[in-house]
N, C-alpha and C positions, 0 to 999 in steps of 0.2 A: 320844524326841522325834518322829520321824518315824512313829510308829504314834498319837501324840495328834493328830498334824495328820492325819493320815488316815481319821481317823473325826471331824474337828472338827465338832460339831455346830452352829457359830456360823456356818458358812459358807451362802453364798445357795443354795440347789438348785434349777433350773428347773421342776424337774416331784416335789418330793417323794413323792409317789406310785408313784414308777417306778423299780425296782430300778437303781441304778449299775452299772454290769459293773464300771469302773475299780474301784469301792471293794470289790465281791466280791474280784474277782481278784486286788485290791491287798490285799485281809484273807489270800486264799491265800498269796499270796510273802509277808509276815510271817510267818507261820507256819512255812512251810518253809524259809526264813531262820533263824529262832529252832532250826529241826527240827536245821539244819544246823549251826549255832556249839552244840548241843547234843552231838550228833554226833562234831564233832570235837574240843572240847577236854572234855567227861567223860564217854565213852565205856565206860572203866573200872567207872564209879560208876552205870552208868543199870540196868546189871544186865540184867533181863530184857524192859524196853523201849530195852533200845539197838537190836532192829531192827528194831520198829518208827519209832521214828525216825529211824533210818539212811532208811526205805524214803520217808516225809514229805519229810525233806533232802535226796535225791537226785532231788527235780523241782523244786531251787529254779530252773532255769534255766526250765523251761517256765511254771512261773504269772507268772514276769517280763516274758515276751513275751506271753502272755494282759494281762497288765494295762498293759501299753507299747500293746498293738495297742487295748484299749477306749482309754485314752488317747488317743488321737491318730487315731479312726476314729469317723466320726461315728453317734450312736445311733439318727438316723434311720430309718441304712441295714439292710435284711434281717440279723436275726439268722445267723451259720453257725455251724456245731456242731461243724465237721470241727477249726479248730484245739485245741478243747475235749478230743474224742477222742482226737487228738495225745498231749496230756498225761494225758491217765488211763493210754492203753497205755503210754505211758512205766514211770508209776507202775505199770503193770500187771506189766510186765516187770522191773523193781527188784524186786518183792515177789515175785516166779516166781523168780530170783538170786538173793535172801535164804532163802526159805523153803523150796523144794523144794531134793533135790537130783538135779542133770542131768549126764548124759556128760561128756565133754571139749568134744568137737564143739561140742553145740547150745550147750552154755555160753558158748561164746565167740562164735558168732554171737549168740547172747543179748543178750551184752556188748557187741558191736562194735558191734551196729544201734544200741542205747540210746546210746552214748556219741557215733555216728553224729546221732541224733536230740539229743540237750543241747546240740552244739556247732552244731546248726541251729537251735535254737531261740535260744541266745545272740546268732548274728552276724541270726537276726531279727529279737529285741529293738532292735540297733544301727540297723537299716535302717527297723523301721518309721515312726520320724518323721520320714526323709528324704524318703519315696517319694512324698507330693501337695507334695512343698516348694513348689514352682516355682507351684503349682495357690492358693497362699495369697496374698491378696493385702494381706493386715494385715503388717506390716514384724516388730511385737512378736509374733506367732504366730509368724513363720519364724525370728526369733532363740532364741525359747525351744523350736522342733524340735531345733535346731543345738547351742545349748548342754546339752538332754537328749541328744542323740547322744552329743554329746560327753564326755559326764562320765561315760556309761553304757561309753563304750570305755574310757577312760581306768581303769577301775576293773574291765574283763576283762581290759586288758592289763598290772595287777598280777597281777593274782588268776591268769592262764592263763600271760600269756609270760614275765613275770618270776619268776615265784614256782615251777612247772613246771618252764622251762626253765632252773631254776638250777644251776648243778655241786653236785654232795656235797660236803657242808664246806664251803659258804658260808655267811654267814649268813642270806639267803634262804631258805636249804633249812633249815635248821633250825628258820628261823622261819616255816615254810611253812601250817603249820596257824592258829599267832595270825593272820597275815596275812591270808589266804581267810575267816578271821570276822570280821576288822576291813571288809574289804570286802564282807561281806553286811549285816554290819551297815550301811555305809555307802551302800549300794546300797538299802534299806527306807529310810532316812533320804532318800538323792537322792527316791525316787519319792514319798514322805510330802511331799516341797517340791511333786514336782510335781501331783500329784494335787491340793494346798491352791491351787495358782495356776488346776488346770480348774475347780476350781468358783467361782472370782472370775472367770476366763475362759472361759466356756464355748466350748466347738468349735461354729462356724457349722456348720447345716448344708448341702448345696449346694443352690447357689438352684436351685429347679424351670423350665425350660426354658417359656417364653412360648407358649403354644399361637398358632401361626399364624391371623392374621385370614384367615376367607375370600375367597375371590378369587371377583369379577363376572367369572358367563360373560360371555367373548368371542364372542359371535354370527356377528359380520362373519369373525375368524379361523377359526372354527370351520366357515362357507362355505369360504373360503378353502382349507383344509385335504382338505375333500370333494371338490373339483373339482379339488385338485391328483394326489387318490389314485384316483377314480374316473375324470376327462376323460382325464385325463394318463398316467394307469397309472402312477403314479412306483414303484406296488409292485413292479412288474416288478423294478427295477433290486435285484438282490442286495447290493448294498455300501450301500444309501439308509440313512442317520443322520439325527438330527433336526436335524443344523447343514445338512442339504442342505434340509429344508424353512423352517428359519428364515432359510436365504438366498433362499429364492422368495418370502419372502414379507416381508420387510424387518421380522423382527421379531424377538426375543431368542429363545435358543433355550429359556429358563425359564418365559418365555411362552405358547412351543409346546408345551413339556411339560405346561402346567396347563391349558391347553384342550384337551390330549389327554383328560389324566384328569379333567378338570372340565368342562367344556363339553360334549365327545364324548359321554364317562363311561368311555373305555376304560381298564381297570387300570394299560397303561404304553403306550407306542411301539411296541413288537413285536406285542403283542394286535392295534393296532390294523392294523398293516400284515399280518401273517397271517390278519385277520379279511379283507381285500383278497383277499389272496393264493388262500385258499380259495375263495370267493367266486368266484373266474376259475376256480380248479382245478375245481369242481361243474360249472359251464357247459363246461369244456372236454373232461369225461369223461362228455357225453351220448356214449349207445348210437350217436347220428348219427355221431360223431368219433370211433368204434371206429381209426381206422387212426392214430391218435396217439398213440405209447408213453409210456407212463405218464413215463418218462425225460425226454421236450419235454414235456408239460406241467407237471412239476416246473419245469424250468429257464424256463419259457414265464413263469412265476409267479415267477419272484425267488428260488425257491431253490438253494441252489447244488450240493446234490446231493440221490437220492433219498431219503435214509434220514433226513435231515430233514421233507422233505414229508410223506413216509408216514406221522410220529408228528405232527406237527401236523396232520394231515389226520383221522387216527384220533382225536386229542383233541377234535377239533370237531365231528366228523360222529358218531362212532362208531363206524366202518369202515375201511377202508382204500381207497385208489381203486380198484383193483380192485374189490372185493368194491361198492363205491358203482356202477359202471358197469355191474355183472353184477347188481344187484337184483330 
């Protein structure tokens, strides 16, 4: 049932033209689903493809989070490849365990990282439709994240902590293997619902951020601002912020910032008060003013020690002040 609805061809598609990941990655977990109830209950009987499909079965956790994460990630967004990779080394590493044979050692690092990675992949499955929850603002989107979480845990915590952590001689344990194929099957069947409800519901994508209208130079502020840095020297002051110039001058400090960079045309606030600062620094290391260490005229200038002046001084001029006052 859940593998007809997931290729239903009766269903609306946005963009028929444009490969689905959901329905790729959702045709992968069937497969490896199908790989795995194969697997385990006739195992006996497959013969000489039981490891090869041992090796399919053993990444049904990872194409179920590949096809949870296209579900619920909008297709807008940059394709990435890395959770892709994920899953092949997975499978890479299954079929290196099946087909070669290795040490002790690496075997079990082998084994540890893989089973390492299935149970990361599993509790990612569960979290991917949690994590923009808050970010949705449709009521029936955040219930149908919630109730996919929900049914997706509900059916690991058969399959893993009931069924696993059962004593020997229970019935659980014995019935360990029907149970983990009732719940892969029932797990292609959950996402076969859910895949048929994205494509009657498609995932919004995020709305694109409104490009700011531009903002009319401020002429008058933009005086303003020149005769506070040039009459006034306000560059001198080392601690000078732009909420000291938005208080001289009665106006928002968002204001002073867009007449910095829009009016001025200076890149930010700092540019333009270093652009000051320099400016006095050049005039104060003429060869006339040889007897003023380079140290007063840093601090002369608003810097607060030398080892700032000298690199903003070398970025603007070229040189260092020394080397500018000995040219």
């Amino acid at each position: 049932m859940g593998s007809i609805m997931l290729f239903g061809a009766g269903q609306r598609d946005p963009n028929p033209a444009q490969i689905d990941p959901a329905a790729v990655y959702g045709a992968a977990f069937l497969c490896a689903s199908l790989a795995f109830c194969l697997k385990s209950l006739l195992a006996p009987r497959l013969g000489a493809a039981t490891e090869v499909v041992a090796i399919v079965g053993n990444v049904t956790c990872g194409w179920s989070w590949l096809a949870t994460r296209a579900l619920f990630r909008s297709q807008t967004k940059e394709h990435v490849l890395w959770p892709l990779v994920a899953v092949l080394l997975l499978m890479a590493s299954s079929a290196a365990m099946s087909l070669f044979s290795m040490g002790e050692v690496p075997f079990r690092i082998l084994d540890n990282l893989a089973r390492l990675g299935s149970s990361a992949m599993l509790l990612l499955a569960v979290a991917e439709p949690l994590i923009n929850l808050r970010a949705q603002s449709d009521r029936t989107e955040r219930q149908f994240r919630i109730v996919y979480a929900a049914g997706y845990l509900a059916i690991l915590a058969v399959a893993v902590l009931a069924v696993d952590g059962a004593p020997q001689g229970s019935v659980a344990f014995q019935l360990s293997i029907p149970i983990k194929a009732a719940c892969a099957i029932a797990a292609v069947c959950g996402y076969g619902l859910a895949f048929t409800y994205r494509r009657q519901h498609p995932l919004e994508a995020a709305p694109n951020r409104p490009k700011r209208k531009p903002v009319a130079p401020d002429f008058q502020l933009g005086e303003q601002l020149i005769k506070l840095m040039s009459e006034r020297q306000l560059y001198a002051e080392p601690e000078l912020r732009v909420s000291d110039l938005a208080r001289l001058t009665g106006e928002h400090e968002y204001k002073v910032t867009q007449c910095i960079s829009g009016t001025l045309g200076y890149p930010n606030f700092n540019q333009m008060v270093n652009r000051y600062r320099i400016d006095e620094a050049k005039r104060l290391t003429d060869p006339v003013l040889a007897h003023l260490p380079i140290l007063t005229i840093a601090l002369d200038c608003g810097f607060g020690s030398i080892g700032p002046f000298n690199r903003a001084f070398k970025a603007a001029v070229g040189m260092t002040p020394k080397e500018f006052r000995h040219r």
